[in-house]
C-alpha positions in Angstrom: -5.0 10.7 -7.0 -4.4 10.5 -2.8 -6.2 7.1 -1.9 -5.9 5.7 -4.7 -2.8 3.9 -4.0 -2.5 -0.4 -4.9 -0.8 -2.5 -2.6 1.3 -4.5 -4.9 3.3 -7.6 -3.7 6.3 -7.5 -5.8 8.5 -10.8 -6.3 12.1 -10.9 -6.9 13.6 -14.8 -8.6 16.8 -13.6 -7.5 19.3 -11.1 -6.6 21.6 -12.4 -8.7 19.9 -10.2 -12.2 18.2 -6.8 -12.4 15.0 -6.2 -11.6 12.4 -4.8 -14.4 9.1 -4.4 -13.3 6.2 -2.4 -15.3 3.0 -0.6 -13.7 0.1 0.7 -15.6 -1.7 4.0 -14.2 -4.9 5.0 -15.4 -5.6 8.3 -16.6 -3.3 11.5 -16.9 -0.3 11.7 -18.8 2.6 11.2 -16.2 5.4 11.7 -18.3 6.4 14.6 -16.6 6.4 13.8 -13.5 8.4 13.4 -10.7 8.9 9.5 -9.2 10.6 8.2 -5.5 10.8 4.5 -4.7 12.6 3.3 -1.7 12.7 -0.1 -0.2 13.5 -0.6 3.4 13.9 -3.1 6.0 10.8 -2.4 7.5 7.9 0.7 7.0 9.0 3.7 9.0 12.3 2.8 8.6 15.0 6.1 8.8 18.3 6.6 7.7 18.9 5.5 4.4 17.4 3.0 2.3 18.6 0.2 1.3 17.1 1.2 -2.4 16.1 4.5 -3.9 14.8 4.8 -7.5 14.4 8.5 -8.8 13.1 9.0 -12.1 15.5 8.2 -14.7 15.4 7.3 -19.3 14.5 4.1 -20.1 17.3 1.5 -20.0 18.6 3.2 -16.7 18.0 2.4 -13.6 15.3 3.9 -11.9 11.9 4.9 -13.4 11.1 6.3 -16.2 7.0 6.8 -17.6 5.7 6.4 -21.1 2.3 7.8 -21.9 -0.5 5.0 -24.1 -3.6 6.4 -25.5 -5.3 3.1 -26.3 -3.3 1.0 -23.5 -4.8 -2.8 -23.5 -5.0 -3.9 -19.8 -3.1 -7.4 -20.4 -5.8 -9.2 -17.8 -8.6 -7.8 -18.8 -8.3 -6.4 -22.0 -10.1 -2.7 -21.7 -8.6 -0.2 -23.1 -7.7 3.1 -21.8 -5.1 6.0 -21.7 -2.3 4.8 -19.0 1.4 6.1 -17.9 3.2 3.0 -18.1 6.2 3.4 -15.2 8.9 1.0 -16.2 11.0 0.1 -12.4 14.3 -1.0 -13.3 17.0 -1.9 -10.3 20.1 -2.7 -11.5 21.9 -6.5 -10.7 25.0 -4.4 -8.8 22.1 -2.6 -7.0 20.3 -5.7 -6.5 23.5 -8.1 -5.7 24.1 -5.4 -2.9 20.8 -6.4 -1.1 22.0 -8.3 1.8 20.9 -12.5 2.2 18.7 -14.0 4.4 18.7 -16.5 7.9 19.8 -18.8 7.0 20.9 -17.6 2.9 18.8 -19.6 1.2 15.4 -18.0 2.8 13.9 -15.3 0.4 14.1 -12.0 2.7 10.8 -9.5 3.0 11.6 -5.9 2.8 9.3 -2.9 1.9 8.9 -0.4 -0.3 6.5 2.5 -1.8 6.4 4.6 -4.8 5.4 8.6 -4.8 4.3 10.4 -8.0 4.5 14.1 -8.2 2.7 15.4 -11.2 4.2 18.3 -13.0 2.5 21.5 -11.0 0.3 18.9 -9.2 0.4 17.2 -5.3 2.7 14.0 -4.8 0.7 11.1 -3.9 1.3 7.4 -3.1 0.8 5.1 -6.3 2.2 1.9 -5.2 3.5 -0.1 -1.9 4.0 -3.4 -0.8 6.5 -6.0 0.2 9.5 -6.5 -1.7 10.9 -9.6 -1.4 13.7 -11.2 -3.2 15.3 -14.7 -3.4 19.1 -15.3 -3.0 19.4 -17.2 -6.2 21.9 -19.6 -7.4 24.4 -18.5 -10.0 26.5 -15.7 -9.2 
């Protein structure tokens, strides 16, 4: 799977709610794998993140994987066996994230998502920008 990773803009409304975002992979049954997702000011950033998801059930944050035989691709409509990762960052998590300058600018951080299979090599699925508005209603 190394070079195979999508570079996926992902856009935030607001702060203000959790975040639940879903990504199909193709192919092998991820299920039990291992996932790391950290979002950071800026790629090469050290120290810690401002983010990091681990894997985690369904209904927590983090992310957790279901496995679709027959998965319908909801653009195109093929159908194919996918791991459907389910990101979900919690509104606490997500109210943490600091505002923009001035506040009401959306703010551009960055993030990426590892996969190690179970017994297999850890690749890059995902990365892109994060970026998230400041919303309204607190």
């Amino acid at each position: 799977p190394s070079g195979m990773a999508a570079e996926i803009p992902i856009t935030v409304m607001s702060k203000r709610v959790p975040f639940l975002g879903s990504l199909a992979i193709e192919g092998a049954n991820l299920t039990t794998a291992t996932f790391k997702m950290e979002i950071r000011n800026l790629p090469g950033d050290t120290g810690t993140a401002l983010v990091t998801l681990n894997g985690a059930s369904a209904g927590s944050e983090g992310i957790s994987c279901t496995y679709d035989a027959a998965y319908a691709d909801p653009e195109t409509g093929e159908t194919f066996a996918a791991s459907i990762l389910l990101i979900q960052i919690n509104e606490a998590t997500m109210e943490g994230l600091s505002t923009g300058t001035p506040v009401d600018e959306p703010v551009d951080v960055h993030y990426d998502l590892h996969i190690t299979p179970s017994g297999g090599l850890k690749f890059l699925a995902a990365y892109g920008t994060f970026t998230y508005a400041p919303g309204v209603t607190q």
